[in-house]
C-alpha positions as CSV (number, residue, x, y, z in Angstrom):
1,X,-37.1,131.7,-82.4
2,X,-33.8,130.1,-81.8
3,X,-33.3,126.7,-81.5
4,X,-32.6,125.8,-78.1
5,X,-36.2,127.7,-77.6
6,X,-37.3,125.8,-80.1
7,X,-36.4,122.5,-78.5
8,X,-38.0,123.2,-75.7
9,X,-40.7,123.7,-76.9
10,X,-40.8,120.6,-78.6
11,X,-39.8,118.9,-76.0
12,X,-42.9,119.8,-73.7
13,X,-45.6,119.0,-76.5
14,X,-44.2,115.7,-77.3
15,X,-44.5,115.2,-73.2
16,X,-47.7,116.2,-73.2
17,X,-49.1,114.4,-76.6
18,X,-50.6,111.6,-75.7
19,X,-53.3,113.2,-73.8
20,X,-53.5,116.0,-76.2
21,X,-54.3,113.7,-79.2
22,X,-56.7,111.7,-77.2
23,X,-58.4,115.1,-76.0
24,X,-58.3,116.5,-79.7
25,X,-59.3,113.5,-81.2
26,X,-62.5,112.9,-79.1
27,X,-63.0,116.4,-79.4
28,X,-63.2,116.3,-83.3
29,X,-65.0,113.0,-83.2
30,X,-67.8,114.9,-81.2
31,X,-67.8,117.6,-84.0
32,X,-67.9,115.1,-86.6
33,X,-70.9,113.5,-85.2
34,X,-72.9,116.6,-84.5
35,X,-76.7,117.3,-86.2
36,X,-76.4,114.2,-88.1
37,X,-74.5,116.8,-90.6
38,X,-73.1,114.8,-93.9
39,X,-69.2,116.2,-94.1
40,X,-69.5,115.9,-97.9
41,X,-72.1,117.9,-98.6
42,X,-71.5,121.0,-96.7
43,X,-71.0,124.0,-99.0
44,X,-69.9,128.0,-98.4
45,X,-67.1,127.4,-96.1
46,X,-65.3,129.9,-94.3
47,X,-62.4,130.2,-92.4
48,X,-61.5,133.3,-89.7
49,X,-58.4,133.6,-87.5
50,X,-56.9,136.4,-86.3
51,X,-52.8,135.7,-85.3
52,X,-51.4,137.0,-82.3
53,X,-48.1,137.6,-82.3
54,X,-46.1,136.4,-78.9
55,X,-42.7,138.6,-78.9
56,X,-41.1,136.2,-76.3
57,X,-41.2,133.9,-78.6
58,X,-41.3,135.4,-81.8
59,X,-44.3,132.5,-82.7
60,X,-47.5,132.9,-83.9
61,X,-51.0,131.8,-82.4
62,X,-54.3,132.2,-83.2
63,X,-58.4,130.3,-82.6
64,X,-59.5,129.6,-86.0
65,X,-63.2,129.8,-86.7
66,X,-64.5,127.4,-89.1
67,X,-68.3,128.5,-90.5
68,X,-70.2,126.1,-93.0
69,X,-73.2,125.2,-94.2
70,X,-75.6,122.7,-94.3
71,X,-78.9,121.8,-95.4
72,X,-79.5,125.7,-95.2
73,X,-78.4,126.1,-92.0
74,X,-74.8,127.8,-91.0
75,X,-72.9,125.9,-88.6
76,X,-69.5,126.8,-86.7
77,X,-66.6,125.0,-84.2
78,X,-63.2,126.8,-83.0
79,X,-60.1,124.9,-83.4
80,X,-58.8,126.6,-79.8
81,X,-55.2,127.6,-79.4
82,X,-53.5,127.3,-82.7
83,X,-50.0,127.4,-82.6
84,X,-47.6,128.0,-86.2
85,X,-43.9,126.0,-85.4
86,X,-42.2,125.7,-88.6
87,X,-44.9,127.5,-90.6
88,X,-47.1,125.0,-90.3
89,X,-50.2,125.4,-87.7
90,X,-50.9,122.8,-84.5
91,X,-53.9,123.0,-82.1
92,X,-53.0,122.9,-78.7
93,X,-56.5,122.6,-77.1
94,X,-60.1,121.0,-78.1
95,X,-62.4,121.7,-81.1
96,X,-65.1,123.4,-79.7
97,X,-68.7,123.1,-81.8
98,X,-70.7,125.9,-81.4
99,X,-75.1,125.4,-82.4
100,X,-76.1,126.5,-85.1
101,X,-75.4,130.3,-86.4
102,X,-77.3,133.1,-87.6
């Protein structure tokens, strides 16, 4: 990406990232406080993304799946619209938690 694009970009998030911290942040504490599940005891995770590349842009994207478990039960949440600037990854939208998986 060049860096006028790049930028711009930047420019929108940072316009837009108040609410998208507050929105991620409540998000995540929802996860966090799901099932009563103790964060430092869950075991086998496992982490799935697939990247899209976008051509316009030349940036990558992708919904990262997050899969652990927990007193013998699997669990899961997406981190939704994953974008990599820099090569490092943001998210763009809420966490969402998903029950428990089979």
């Amino acid at each position: 990406m060049n860096n006028s694009k790049e930028k711009k970009i930047i420019s929108e998030i940072l316009k837009k990232f108040p609410l998208l911290k507050k929105n991620i942040q409540k998000s995540w504490e929802n996860i966090y406080n799901q099932n009563n599940i103790n964060w430092n005891k869950i075991s086998n995770v496992n982490i799935e993304y697939k990247i899209r590349f976008i051509e316009k842009t030349y940036d990558e994207k992708s919904d990262i799946y997050v899969t652990f478990d927990f007193n013998s039960k699997k669990y899961k949440f997406k981190l939704d619209d994953c974008l990599k600037l820099n090569n490092k990854w943001y998210i763009f939208d809420e966490l969402r938690w998903y029950d428990e998986v089979k």
